[in-house]
C-alpha positions in Angstrom: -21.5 -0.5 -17.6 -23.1 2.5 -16.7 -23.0 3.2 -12.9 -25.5 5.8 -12.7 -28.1 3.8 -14.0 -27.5 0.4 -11.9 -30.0 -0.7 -9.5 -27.0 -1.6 -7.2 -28.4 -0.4 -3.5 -26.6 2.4 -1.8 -26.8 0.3 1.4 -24.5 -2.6 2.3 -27.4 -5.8 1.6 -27.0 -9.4 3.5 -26.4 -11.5 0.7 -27.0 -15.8 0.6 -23.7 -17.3 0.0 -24.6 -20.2 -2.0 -26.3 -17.7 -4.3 -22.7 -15.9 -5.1 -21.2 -18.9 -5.2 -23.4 -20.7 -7.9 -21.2 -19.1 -11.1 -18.0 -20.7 -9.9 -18.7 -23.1 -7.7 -16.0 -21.6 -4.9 -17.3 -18.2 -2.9 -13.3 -17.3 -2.6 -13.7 -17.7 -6.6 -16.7 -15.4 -6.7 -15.3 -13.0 -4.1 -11.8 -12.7 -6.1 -14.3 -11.9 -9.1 -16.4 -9.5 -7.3 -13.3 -7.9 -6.0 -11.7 -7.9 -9.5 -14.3 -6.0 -11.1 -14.8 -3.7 -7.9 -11.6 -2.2 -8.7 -12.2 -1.6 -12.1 -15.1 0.2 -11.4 -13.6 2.3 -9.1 -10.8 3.2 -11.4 -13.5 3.8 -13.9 -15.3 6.1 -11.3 -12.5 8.1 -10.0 -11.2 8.8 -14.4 -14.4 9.7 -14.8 -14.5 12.7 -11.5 -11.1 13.5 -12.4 -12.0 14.2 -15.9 -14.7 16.6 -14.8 -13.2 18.2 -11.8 -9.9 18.9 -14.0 -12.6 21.4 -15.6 -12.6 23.6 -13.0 -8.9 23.3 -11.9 -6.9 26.6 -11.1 -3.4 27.0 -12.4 -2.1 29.7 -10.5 -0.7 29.1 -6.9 -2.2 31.8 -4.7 -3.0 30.3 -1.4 -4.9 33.9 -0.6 -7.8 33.1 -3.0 -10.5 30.1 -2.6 -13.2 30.2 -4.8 -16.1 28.2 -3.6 -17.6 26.9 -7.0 -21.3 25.4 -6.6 -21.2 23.4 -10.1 -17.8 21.5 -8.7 -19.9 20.8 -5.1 -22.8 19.8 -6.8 -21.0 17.1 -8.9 -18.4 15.9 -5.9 -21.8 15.2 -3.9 -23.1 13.3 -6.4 -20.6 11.1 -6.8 -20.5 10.6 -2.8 -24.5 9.3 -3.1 -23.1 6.8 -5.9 -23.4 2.9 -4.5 -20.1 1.9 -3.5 -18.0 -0.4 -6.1 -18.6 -2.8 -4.4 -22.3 -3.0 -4.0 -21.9 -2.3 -8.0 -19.7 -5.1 -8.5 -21.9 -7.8 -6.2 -24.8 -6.4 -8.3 -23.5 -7.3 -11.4 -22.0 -10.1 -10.7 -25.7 -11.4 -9.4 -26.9 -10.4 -12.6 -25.1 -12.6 -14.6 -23.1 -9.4 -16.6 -19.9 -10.0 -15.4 -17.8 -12.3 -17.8 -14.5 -14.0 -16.4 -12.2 -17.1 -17.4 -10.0 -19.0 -15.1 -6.2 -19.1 -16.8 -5.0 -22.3 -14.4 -7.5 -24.2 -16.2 -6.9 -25.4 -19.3 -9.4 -25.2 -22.2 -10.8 -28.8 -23.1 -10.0 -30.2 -26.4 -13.0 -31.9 -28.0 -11.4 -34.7 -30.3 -13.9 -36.1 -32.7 
């Protein structure tokens, strides 16, 4: 999924509970879900900074020089105005795009 284009709100939303619940039929189900996939974004998010912040890295160890780089405070704030992954992860899971299978419960057998 691409975060920057999701219509996830930046704000925090007051959300029906039967609606998140519908999926799974449980809303501690659908929050475990929701809270599953929040973390994967979030590990996706913070690769993702990393990757482009390890661009502008210095490798020398002089405490006596800061350099104040505008490309590498222009991309941190960015990421700061991204919806939380959270909000991301509700908002997908409302959708109907995130996919999950529950491994206590045995797959059913048809027998013809």
């Amino acid at each position: 999924m691409d975060y920057r284009k999701s219509k996830a709100p930046v704000n925090t939303v007051t959300r029906n509970i039967m609606d998140l619940c519908e999926g799974t039929g449980n809303i501690y189900e659908s929050v475990s879900v929701i809270s599953k996939r929040a973390n994967q974004i979030s590990a996706e998010i913070k690769q993702d900074l990393s990757k482009k912040l390890a661009e502008f890295a210095s490798y020398n160890d002089s405490l006596e020089e800061v350099f104040e780089n505008r490309e590498q405070i222009e991309i941190s704030r960015y990421y700061e105005k991204l919806p939380k992954a959270t909000l991301l992860a509700t908002q997908e899971f409302v959708d109907g795009n995130v996919v999950w299978r529950d491994l206590n419960k045995e797959p059913q057998n048809e027998v013809e």
